[in-house]
C-alpha positions as CSV (number, residue, x, y, z in Angstrom):
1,X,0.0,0.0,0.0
2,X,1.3,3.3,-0.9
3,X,1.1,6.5,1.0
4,X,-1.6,8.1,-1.8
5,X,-3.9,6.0,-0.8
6,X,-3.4,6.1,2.7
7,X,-3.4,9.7,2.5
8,X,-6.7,9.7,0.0
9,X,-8.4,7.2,2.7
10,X,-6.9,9.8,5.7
11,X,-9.1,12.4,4.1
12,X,-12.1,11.0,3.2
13,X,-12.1,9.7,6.9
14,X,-11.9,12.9,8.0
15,X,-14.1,14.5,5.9
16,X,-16.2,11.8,6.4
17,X,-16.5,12.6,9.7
18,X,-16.4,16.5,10.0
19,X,-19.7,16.1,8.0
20,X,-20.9,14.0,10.6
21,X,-20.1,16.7,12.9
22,X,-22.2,18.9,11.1
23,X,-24.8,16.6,11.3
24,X,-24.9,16.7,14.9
25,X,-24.7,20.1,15.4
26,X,-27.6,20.3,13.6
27,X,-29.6,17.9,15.5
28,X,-28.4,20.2,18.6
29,X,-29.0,23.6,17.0
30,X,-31.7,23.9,14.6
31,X,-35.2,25.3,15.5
32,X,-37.7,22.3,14.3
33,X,-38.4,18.9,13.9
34,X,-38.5,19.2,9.9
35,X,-35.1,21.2,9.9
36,X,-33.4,18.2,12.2
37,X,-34.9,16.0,9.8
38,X,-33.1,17.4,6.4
39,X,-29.6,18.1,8.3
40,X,-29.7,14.6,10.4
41,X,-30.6,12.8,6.8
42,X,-28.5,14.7,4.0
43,X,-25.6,15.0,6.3
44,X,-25.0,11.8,7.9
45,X,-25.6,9.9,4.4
46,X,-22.7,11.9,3.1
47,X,-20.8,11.0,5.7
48,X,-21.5,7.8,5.6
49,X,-20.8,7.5,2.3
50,X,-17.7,9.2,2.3
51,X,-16.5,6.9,5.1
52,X,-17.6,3.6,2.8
53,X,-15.1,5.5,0.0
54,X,-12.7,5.8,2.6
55,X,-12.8,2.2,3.2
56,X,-12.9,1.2,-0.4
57,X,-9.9,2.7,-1.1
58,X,-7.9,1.7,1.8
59,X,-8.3,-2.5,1.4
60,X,-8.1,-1.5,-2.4
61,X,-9.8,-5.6,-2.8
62,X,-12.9,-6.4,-5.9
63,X,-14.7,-7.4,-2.6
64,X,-14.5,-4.6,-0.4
65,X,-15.4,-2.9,-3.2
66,X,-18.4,-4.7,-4.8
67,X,-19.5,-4.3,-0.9
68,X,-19.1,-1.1,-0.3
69,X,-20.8,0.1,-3.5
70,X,-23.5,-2.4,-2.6
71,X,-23.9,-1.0,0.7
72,X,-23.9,3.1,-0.5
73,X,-26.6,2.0,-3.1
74,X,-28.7,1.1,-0.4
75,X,-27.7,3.9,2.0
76,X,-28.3,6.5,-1.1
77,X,-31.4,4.9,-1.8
78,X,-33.5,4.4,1.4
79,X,-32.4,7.3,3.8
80,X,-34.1,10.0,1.5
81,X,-37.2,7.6,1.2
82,X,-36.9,6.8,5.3
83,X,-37.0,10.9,5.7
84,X,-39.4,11.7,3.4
85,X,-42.1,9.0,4.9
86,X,-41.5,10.2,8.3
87,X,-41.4,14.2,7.4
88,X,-45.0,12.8,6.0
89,X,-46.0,11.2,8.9
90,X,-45.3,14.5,11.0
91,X,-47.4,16.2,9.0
92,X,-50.1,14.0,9.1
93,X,-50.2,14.1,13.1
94,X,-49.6,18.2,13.0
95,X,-45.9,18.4,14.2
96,X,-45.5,22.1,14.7
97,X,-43.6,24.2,12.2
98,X,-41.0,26.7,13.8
99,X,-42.5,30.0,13.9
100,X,-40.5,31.6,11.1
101,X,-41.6,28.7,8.2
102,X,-42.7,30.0,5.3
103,X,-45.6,28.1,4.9
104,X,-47.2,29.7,1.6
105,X,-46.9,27.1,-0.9
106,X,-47.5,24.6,2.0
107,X,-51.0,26.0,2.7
108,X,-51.3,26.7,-1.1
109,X,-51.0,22.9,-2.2
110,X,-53.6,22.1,0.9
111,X,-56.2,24.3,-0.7
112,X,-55.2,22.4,-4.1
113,X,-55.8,19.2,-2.8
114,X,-59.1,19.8,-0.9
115,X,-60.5,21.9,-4.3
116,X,-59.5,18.3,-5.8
117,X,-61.1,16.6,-3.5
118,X,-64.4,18.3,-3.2
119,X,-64.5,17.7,-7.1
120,X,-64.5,14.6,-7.2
């Protein structure tokens, strides 16, 4: 193993998990459930991913590799789709908004849908 690839595996480590940082801080900091949500889900997936990378390019093996690309596939593809139903959930049992939402196009796609609905 060369130092390149230690040094490529050192940073995406790293990066890895200053973005995971963020993510946390995030969790801590921001003001609602639905801002948590989106910083907790797009952070951490990056990190994660970038950590898999990390990983990948250290063991530099077919294997590690078919299983780490394996692994961010399903990572990439059910985190967004885990957020999404449970940002629909809370909306469905009326978790609050913070205060300083902008909820126009929210409340505008409600009165769509009931307009629909009452059509029907």
């Amino acid at each position: 193993m060369n130092d390149l690839t230690l040094l490529i595996s050192a940073f995406l480590i790293v990066l890895g998990s200053l973005t995971m940082f963020v993510s946390a801080i995030g969790l801590l900091r921001l003001p609602d459930f639905y801002s948590r949500l989106s910083a907790v889900t797009k952070n951490s997936t990056l990190g994660v991913l970038l950590i898999i990378t990390a990983a990948v390019f250290y063991f530099n093996n077919i294997e590690v590799l078919l299983k780490g690309l394996g692994i961010m596939f399903f990572i990439a593809l059910t985190a967004p789709t885990a957020a999404y139903v449970i940002a629909k959930a809370a909306i469905h049992i009326n978790v609050p908004f913070w205060d300083k939402t902008d909820l126009e196009d929210f409340q505008d796609q409600d009165k769509n849908r009931s307009n629909n609905d009452t059509n029907s």
